[in-house]
C-alpha positions as CSV (number, residue, x, y, z in Angstrom):
1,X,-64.5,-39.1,29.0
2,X,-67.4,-40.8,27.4
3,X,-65.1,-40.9,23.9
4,X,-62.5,-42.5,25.5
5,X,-64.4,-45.3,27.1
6,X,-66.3,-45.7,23.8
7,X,-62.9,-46.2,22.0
8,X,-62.0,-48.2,25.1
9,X,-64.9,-50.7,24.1
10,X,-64.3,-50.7,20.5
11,X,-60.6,-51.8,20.7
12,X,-61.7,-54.7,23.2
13,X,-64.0,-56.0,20.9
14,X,-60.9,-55.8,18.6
15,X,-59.1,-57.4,20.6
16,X,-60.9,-60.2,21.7
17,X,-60.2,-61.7,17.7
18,X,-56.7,-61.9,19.0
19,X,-56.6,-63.4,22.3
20,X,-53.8,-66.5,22.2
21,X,-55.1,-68.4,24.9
22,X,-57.3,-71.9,25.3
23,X,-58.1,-73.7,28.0
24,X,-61.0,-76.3,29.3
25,X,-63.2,-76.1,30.0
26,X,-64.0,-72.8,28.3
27,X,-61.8,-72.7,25.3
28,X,-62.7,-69.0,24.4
29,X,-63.5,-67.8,28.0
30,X,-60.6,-65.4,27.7
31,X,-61.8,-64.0,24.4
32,X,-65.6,-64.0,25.2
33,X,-64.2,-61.8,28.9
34,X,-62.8,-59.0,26.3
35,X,-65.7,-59.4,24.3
36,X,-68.2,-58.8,27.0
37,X,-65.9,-55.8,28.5
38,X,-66.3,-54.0,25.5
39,X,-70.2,-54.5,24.8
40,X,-70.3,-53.5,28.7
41,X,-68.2,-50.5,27.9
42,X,-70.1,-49.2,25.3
43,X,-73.8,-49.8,26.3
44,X,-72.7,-47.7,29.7
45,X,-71.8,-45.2,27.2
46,X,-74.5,-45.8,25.0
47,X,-76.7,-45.1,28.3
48,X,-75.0,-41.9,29.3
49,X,-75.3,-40.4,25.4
50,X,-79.2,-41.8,25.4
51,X,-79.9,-40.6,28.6
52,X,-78.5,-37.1,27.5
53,X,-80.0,-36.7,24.7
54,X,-83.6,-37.6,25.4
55,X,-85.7,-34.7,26.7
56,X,-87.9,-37.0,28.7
57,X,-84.5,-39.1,29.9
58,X,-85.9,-42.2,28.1
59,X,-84.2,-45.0,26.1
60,X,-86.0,-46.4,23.2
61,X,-85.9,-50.3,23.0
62,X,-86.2,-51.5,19.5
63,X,-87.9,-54.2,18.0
64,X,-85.6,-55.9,17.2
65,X,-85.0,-57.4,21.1
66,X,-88.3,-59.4,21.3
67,X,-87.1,-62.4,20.1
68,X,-84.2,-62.4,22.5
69,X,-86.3,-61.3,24.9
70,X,-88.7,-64.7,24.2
71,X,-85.9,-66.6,24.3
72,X,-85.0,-65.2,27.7
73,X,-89.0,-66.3,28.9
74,X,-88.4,-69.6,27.3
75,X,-85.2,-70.2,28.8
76,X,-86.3,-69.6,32.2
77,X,-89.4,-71.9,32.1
78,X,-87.3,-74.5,30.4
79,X,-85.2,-74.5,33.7
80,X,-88.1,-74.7,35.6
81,X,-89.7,-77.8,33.9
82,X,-86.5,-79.7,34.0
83,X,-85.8,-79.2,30.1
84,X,-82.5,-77.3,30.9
85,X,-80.4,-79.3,33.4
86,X,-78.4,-76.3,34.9
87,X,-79.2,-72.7,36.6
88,X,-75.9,-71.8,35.1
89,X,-77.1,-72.8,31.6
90,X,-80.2,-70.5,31.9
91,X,-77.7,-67.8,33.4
92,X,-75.1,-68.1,30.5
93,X,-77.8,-68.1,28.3
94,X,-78.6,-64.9,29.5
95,X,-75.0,-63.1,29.7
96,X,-75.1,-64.0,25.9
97,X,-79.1,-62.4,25.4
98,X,-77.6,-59.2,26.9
99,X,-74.9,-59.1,24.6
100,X,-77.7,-58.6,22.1
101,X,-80.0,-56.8,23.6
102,X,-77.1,-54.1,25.3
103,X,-75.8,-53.9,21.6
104,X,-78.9,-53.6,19.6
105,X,-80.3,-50.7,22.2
106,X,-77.2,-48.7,22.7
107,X,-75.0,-49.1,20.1
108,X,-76.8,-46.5,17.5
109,X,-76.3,-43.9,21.1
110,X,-72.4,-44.6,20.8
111,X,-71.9,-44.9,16.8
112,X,-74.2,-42.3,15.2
113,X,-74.9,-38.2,16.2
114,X,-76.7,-37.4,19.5
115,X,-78.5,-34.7,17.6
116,X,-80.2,-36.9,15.0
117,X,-79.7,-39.8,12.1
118,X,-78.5,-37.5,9.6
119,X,-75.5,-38.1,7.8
120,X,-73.5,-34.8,8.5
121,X,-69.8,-34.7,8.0
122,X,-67.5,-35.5,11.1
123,X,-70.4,-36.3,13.2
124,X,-69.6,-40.1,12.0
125,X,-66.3,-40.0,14.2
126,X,-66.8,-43.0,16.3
127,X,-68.7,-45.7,13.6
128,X,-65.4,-44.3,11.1
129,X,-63.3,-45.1,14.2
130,X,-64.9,-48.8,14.8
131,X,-64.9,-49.6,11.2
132,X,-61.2,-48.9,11.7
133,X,-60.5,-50.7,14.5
134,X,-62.0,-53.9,12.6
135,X,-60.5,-53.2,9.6
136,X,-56.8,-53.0,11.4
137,X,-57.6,-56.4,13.5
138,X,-58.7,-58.2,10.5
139,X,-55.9,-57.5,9.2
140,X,-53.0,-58.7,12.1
141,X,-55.6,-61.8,12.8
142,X,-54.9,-62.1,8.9
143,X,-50.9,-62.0,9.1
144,X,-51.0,-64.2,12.6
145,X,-52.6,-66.8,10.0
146,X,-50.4,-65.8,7.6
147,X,-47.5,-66.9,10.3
148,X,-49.3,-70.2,11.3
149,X,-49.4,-71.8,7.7
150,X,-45.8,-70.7,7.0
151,X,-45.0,-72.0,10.9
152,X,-43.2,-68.3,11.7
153,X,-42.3,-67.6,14.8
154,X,-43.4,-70.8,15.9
155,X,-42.3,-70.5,19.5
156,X,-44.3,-67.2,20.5
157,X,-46.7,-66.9,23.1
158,X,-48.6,-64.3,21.2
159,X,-49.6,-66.7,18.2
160,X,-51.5,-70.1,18.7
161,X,-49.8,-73.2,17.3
162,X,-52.5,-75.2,14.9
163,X,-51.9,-79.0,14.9
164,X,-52.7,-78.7,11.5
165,X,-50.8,-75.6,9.5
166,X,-52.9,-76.2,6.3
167,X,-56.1,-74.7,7.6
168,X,-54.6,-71.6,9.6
169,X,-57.3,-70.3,12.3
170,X,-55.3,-67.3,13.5
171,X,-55.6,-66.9,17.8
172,X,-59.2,-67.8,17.6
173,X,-57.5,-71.4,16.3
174,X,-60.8,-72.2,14.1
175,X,-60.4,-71.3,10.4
176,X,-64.5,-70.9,9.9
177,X,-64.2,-68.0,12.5
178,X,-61.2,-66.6,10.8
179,X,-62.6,-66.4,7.9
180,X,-66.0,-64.5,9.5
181,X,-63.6,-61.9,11.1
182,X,-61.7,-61.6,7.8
183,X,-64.9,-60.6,5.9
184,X,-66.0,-58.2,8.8
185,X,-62.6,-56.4,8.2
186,X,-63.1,-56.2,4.3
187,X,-66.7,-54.7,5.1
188,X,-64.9,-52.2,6.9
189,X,-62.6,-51.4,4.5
190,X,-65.4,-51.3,1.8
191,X,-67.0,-48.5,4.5
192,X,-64.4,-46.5,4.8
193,X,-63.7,-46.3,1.2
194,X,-67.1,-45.1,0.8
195,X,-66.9,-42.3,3.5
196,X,-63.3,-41.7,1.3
197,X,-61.0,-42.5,3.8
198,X,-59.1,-45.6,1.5
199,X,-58.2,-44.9,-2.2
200,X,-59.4,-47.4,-4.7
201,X,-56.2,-48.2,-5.1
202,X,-55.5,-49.0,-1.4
203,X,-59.1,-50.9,-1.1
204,X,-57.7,-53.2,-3.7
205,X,-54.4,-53.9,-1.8
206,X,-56.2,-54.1,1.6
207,X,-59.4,-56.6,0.7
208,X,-57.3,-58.6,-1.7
209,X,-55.2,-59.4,1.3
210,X,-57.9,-60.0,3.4
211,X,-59.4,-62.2,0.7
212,X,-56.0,-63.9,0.7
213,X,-56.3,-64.8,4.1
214,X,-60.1,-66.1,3.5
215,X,-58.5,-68.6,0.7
216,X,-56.0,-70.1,2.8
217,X,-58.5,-71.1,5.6
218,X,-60.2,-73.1,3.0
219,X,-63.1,-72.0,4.6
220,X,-66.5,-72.5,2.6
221,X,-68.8,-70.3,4.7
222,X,-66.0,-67.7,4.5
223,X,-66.1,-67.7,0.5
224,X,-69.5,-67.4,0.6
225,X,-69.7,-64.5,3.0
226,X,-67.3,-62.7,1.2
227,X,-69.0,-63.1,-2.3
228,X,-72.1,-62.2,-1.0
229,X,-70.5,-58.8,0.8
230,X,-68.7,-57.9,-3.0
231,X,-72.8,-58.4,-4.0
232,X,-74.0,-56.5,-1.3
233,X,-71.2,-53.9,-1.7
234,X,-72.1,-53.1,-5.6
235,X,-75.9,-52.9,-4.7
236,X,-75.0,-49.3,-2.9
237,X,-77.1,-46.5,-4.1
238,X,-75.0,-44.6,-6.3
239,X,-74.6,-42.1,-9.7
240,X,-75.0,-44.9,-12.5
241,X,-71.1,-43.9,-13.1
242,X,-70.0,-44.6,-9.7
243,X,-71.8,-48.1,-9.7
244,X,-70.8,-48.7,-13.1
245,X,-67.3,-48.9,-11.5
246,X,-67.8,-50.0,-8.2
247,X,-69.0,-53.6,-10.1
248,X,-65.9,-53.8,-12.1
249,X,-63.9,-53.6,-8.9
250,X,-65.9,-55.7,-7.1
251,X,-66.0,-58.3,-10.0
252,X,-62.1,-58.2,-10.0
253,X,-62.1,-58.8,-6.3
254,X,-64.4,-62.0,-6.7
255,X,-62.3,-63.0,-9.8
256,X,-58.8,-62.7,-8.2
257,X,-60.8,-64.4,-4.6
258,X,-61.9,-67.0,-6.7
259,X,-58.5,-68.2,-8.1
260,X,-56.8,-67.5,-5.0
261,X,-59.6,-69.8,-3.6
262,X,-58.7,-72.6,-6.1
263,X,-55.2,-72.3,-6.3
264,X,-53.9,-72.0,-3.0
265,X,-53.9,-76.4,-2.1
266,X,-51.7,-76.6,-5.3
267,X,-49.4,-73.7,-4.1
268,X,-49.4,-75.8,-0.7
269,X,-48.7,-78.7,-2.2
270,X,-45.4,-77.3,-3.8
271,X,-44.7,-75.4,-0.6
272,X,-44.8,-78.7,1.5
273,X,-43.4,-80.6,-1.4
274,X,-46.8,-82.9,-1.0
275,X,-49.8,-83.7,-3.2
276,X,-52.0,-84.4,-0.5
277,X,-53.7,-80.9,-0.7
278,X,-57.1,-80.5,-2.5
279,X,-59.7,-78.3,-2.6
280,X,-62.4,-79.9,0.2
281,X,-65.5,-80.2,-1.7
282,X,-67.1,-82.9,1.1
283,X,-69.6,-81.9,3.7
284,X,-67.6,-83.6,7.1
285,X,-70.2,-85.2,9.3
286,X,-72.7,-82.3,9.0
287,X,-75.0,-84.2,6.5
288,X,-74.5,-87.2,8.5
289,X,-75.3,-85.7,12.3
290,X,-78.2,-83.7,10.2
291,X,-80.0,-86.5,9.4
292,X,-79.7,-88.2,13.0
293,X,-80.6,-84.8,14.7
294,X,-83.8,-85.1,12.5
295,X,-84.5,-88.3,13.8
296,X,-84.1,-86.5,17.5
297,X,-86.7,-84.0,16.3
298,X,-89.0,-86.5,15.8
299,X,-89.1,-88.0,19.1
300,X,-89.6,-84.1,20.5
301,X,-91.7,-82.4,17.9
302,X,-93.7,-79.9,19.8
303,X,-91.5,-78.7,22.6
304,X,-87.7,-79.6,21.6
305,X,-84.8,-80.7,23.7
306,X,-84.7,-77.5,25.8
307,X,-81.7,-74.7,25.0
308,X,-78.6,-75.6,24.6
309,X,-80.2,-79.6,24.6
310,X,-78.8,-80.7,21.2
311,X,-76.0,-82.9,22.4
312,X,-78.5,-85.1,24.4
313,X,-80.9,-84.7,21.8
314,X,-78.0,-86.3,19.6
315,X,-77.2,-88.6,22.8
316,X,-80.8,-90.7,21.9
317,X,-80.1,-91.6,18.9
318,X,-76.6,-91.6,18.3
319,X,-76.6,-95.1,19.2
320,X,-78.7,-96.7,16.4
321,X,-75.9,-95.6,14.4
322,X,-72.4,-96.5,13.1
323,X,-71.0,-93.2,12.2
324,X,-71.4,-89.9,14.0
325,X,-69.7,-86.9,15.5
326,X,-69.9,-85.4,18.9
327,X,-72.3,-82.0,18.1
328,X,-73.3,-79.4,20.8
329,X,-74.8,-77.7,18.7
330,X,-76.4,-78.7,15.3
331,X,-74.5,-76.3,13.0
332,X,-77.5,-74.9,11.8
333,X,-79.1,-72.3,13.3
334,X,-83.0,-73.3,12.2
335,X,-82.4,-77.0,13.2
336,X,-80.9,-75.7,16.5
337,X,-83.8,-73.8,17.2
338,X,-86.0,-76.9,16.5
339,X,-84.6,-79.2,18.7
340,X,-83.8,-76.3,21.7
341,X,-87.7,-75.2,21.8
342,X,-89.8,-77.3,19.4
343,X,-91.5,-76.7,16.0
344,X,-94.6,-74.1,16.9
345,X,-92.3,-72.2,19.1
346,X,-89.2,-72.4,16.3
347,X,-91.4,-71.1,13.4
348,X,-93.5,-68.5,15.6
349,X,-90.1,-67.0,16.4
350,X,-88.0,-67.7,13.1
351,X,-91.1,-66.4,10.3
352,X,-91.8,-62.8,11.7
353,X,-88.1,-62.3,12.2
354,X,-87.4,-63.4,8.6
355,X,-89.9,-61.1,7.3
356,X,-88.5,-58.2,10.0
357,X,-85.3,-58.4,8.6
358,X,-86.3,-58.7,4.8
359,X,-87.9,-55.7,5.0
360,X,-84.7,-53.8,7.0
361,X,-82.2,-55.2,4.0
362,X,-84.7,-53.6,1.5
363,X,-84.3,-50.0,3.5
364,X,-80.6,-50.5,4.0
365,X,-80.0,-47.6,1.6
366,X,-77.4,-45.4,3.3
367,X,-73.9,-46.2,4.0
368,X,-74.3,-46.8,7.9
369,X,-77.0,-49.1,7.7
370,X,-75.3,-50.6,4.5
371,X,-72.4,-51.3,6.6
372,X,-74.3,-53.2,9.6
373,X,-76.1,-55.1,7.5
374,X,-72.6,-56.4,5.9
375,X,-71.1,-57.4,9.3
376,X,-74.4,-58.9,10.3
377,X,-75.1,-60.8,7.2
378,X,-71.5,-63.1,7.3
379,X,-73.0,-64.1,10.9
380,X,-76.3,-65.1,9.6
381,X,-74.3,-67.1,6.9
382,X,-72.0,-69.0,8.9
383,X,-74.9,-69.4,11.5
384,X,-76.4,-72.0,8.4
385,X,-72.9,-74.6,9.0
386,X,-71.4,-73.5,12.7
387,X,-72.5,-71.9,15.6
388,X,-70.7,-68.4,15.5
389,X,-73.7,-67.2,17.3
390,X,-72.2,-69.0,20.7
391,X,-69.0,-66.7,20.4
392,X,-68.8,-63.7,21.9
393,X,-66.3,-61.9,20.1
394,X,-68.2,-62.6,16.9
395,X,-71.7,-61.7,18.2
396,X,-70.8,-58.6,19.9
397,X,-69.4,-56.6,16.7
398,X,-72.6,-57.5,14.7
399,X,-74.8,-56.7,17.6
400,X,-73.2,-53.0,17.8
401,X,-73.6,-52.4,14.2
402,X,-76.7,-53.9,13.5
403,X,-78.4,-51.3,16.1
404,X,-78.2,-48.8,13.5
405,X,-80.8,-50.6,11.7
406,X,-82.6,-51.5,14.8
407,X,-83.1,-47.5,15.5
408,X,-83.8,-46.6,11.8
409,X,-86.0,-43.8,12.4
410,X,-89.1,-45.5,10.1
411,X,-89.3,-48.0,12.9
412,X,-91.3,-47.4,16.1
413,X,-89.8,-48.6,19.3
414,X,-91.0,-51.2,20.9
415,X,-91.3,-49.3,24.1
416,X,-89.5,-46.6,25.8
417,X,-88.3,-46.9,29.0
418,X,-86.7,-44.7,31.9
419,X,-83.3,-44.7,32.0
420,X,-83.3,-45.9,35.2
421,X,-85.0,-49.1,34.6
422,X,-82.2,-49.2,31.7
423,X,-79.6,-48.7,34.3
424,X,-81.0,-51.4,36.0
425,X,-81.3,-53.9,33.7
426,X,-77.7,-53.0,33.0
427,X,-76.5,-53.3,36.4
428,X,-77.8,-56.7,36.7
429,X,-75.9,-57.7,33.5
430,X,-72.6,-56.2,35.1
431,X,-73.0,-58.3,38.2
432,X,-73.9,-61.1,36.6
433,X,-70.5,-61.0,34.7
434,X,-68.5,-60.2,37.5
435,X,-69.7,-63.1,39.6
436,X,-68.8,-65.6,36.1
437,X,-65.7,-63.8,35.9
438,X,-64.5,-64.5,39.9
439,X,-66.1,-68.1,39.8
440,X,-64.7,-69.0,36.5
441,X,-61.8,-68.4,37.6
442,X,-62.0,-70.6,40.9
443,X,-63.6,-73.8,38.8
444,X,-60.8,-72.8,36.0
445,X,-58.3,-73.6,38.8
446,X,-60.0,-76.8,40.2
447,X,-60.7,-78.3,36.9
448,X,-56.9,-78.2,36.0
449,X,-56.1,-79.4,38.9
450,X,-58.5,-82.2,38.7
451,X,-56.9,-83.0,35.2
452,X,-53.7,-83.2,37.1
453,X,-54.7,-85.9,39.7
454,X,-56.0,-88.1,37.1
455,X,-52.8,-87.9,35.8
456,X,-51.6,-89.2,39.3
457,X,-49.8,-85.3,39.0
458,X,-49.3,-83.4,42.4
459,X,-52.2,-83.3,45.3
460,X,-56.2,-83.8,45.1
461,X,-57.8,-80.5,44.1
462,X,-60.6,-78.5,46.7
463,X,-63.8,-79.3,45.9
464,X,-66.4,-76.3,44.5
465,X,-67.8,-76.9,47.8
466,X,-65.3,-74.6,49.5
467,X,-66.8,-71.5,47.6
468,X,-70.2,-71.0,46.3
469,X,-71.0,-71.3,42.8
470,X,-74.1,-69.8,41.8
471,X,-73.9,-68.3,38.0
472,X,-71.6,-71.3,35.9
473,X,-72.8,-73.8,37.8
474,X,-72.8,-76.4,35.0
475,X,-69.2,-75.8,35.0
476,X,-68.9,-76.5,38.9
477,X,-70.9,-80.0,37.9
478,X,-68.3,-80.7,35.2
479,X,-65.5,-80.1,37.5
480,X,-67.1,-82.5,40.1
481,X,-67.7,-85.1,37.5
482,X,-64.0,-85.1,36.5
483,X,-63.3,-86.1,39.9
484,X,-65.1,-89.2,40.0
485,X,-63.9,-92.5,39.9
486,X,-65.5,-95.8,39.8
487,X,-66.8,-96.8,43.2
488,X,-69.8,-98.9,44.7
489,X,-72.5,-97.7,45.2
490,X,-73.5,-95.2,42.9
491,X,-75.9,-92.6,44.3
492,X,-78.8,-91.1,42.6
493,X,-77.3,-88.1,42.9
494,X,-74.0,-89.5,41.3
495,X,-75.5,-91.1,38.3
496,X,-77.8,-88.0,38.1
497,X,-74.9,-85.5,38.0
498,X,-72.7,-87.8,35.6
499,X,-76.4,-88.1,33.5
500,X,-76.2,-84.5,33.2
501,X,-72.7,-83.7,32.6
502,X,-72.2,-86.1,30.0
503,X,-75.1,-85.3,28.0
504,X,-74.5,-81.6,27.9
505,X,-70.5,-82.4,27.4
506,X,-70.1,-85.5,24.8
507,X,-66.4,-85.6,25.7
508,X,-65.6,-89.1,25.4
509,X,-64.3,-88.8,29.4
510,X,-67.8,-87.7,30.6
511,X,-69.2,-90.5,28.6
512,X,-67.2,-92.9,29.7
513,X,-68.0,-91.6,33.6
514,X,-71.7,-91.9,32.8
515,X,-71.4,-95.8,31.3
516,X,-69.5,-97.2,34.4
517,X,-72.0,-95.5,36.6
518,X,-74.8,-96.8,35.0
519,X,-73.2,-100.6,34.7
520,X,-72.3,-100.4,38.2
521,X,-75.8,-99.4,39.5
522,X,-77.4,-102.9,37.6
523,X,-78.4,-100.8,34.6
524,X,-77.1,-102.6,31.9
525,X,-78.9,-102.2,28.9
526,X,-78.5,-98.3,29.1
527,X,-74.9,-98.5,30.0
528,X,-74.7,-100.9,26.4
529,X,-76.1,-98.0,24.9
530,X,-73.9,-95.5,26.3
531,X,-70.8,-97.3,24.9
532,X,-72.3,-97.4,21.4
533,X,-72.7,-93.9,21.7
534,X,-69.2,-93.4,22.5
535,X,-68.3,-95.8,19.6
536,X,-70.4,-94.1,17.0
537,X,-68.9,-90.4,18.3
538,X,-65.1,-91.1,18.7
539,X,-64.6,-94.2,16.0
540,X,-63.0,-97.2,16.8
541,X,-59.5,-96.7,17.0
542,X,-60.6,-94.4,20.2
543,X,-63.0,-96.9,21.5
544,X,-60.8,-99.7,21.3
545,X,-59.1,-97.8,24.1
546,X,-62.5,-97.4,25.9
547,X,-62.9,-101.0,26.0
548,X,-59.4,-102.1,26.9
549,X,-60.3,-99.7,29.8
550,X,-63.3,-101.3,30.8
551,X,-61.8,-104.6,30.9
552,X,-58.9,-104.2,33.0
553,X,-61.6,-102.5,35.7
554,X,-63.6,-106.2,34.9
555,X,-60.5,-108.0,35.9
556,X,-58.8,-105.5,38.7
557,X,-62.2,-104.1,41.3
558,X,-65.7,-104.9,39.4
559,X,-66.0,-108.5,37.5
560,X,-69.7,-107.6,37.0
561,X,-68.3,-104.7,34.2
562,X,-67.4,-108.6,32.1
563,X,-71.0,-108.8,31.3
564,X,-71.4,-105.7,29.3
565,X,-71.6,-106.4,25.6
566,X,-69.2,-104.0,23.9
567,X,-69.9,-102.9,20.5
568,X,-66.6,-103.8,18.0
């Protein structure tokens, strides 16, 4: 029973690359649900097999949870000094810690043998079977993105429809994330070949399409990753002739990813009959928000922005310039750190886990821990330009895996504790999803709906006042902000919500909200600075909508908007 709930969790996590659907105001919701099924699938297993096979029923909690443990503390007193505007933030924040933490303390229970670390023949079933699973995934999320760029089957449910078919993103409908999964896959492959279930022959077919699929997202972060797994792959500990040919392959794998890499905007350029495709050498707005995110830093040195606080971070300063970008996060994961909790705290928890993980990549010297590491490192990688870290489905594998080098048996727990107090902590985490899962669902509902009467489109929505919302309830505030339309007077708790809202979502809606409100309520100046932000964000083609709409409110209900100053 325990196997089949283990394989149960492994295909979810699988699964959750190819989940079709997006929707506000959680685009990945329905990914991240399968994505937390399956971590919850196997750390109950991982439990049961722990529990089992501990003489003194205890589970061993690894060092490698303290730092999301601190970030759990500092979370919490964030919330409780105002930092971090939302319960619901602190609480999502903590569904996302207990991805980690479940999957760093329970994964080794499910993937390795309950008798021991030792590499014995067949005892490997379920990490063979998982490096399967994500090998087979990669490979359909490949051929979905395969389908997209080629515009197959272009009226499917199964397979999202890009607005843009150059850079395909398969279901997940981002081709940096793509990419990340891809590599993951061709890690998998390389495992299994080394535990000789894949022929050399049929390695080279399987990462060479996989690397295919990396070169048509045009994704940076992707090539990277996937050079640096072909490194890591040939540093293996092997018989000099063994190694001696596991280089040439890889290097014939880099060579042929490289022109594939290269090549592929020219063979889209003859396939669209265009010659507008190029390889993308520029750095988007990255470079651009970096340096005004810097200049957030600076105002907030020592304590940061709180978690999750880089869009109003951003929000202060966006407005002494022309150019920016709506950022929730900073696409970096040092900088985000800096801004969520300050310098001291960012360094104190960054520099000892540097060093921790150093010193675990030096070890990596057999083929389990080899193969966490490779999942684990494409994470880190793309952690330095995105956020990947925010995504279930692409924390959750790495988390799993990396628990076999969490529980290397040169490293002392950090403590061990009863497996009830486990079961505990892990019955929490299962309500706490349960109750997202039910109230998601309600404020998914009412959010659309709200959507709809602004579009004038069927009847006004219930209010999140008819059920309690007590886990998302930063998604409940955004639901109640959509809802809100122009009107004298503004309350304090009106301005305050639409204060909130809009700097945790920089949409250019909740923006807007926040602006009127302010102007309306005699502030001004702020509301000036507001609309500059907007400007700077959106650009502006967009704002020259923004401020068509401000007028006709001028002329139609509140002639006192006329005075505003608008930016150009």
């Amino acid at each position: 029973m325990t196997n089949a709930l283990s394989l149960l969790g492994m295909l979810s996590l699988g699964l959750a690359w190819l989940v079709p659907t997006h929707f506000l105001p959680w685009m990945s919701w329905h990914s991240e649900v399968l994505a937390f099924f399956g971590v919850f699938t196997l750390a109950w297993c991982g439990w049961q097999k722990s529990r089992a096979g501990s003489s003194a029923g205890g589970i061993a909690l690894p060092q490698a949870v303290i730092p999301f443990l601190l970030i759990a503390i500092i979370a919490f007193v964030q919330r409780l000094s105002g930092q971090i505007p939302f319960w619901g933030n602190v609480w999502t924040i903590w569904l996302y810690l207990g991805i980690c933490i479940a999957g760093v303390t329970f994964g080794a229970a499910v993937l390795v043998p309950r008798h021991g670390h030792r590499e014995v023949d067949g005892n490997l079933e379920p990490l063979t079977s998982f490096a399967l699973i994500l090998a087979i995934f990669g490979m359909i999320a490949t051929a979905m993105s395969l389908a997209q760029v080629f515009s197959l089957w272009e009226h499917t449910g199964f397979i999202v429809q890009m607005a843009d078919v150059r850079r395909p993103g398969g279901n997940t409908a981002q081709p940096n994330h793509l990419a990340t999964i891809q590599v993951m896959a061709a890690a998998s492959a390389l495992y299994l070949s080394r535990k000789q279930k894949l022929t050399t022959f049929s390695l080279c077919i399987l990462v060479g399409y996989l690397a295919a699929g990396i070169a048509i997202t045009e994704s940076r972060t992707g090539a990277l990753s996937f050079i640096a797994l072909l490194l890591w792959w040939s540093r293996l500990h092997l018989t000099s002739q063994d190694k001696a040919k596991r280089i040439q392959v890889a290097a014939a794998l880099a060579a042929l990813f490289v022109f594939m890499f290269v090549a592929w905007p020219h063979f889209l350029n003859i396939f669209l009959l265009t010659d507008e495709a190029t390889i993308n050498l520029t750095s988007s707005s990255r470079l651009i928000v970096w340096q005004q995110l810097l200049a957030a830093l600076a105002l907030h040195p020592w304590i940061g922005w709180g978690i999750g606080g880089v869009s109003k971070a951003h929000n202060a300063v966006a407005s002494a310039y022309g150019v920016s970008s709506p950022f929730t996060y900073s696409h970096n994961l040092f900088l985000d750190l800096f801004l969520w909790v300050g310098i001291p705290a960012s360094l104190a928890l960054a520099i000892p886990c540097v060093v921790w993980l150093s010193r675990r990549l030096a070890e990596a010297r057999k083929p389990r821990q080899w193969y966490a590491v490779a999942v684990f490192v494409p994470l880190v990688i793309h952690s330095m330009f995105e956020y990947p870290f925010a995504y279930g489905y692409l924390l959750a594998p790495a988390m799993v895996l990396f628990s076999l080098v969490a529980h290397e048996s040169k490293i002392k727990p950090l403590v061990i504790v009863s497996s009830n107090v486990a079961a505990c902590f892990l019955l929490a985490w299962s309500a706490l999803m349960a109750i997202s899962i039910k109230e998601y669902l309600e404020i998914g509902e009412e959010f659309t709906r709200a959507r709809f009467q602004i579009a004038r489109i069927g009847l006004s929505p219930p209010t999140t006042d008819d059920y309690p919302v007590v886990v998302l309830t930063q998604l409940a505030a955004l639901a109640h902000a959509a809802r809100w339309t122009p009107a004298r007077p503004v309350t304090a708790d009106q301005l305050g919500l639409l204060r909130s809202v809009a700097l945790q979502y920089p949409w250019i809606a909740t923006q807007y909200r926040y602006a009127i409100a302010l102007a309306l309520n005699g502030q001004n100046a702020e509301a000036e600075r507001q609309f500059k932000v907007i400007r700077a964000h959106f650009g502006p083609v967009k704002f020259s909508a923004v401020r068509v709409a401000v007028r006709e409110l001028a002329d139609s209900q509140f002639p006192e908007l006329a005075k505003l100053q608008l930016p150009d």
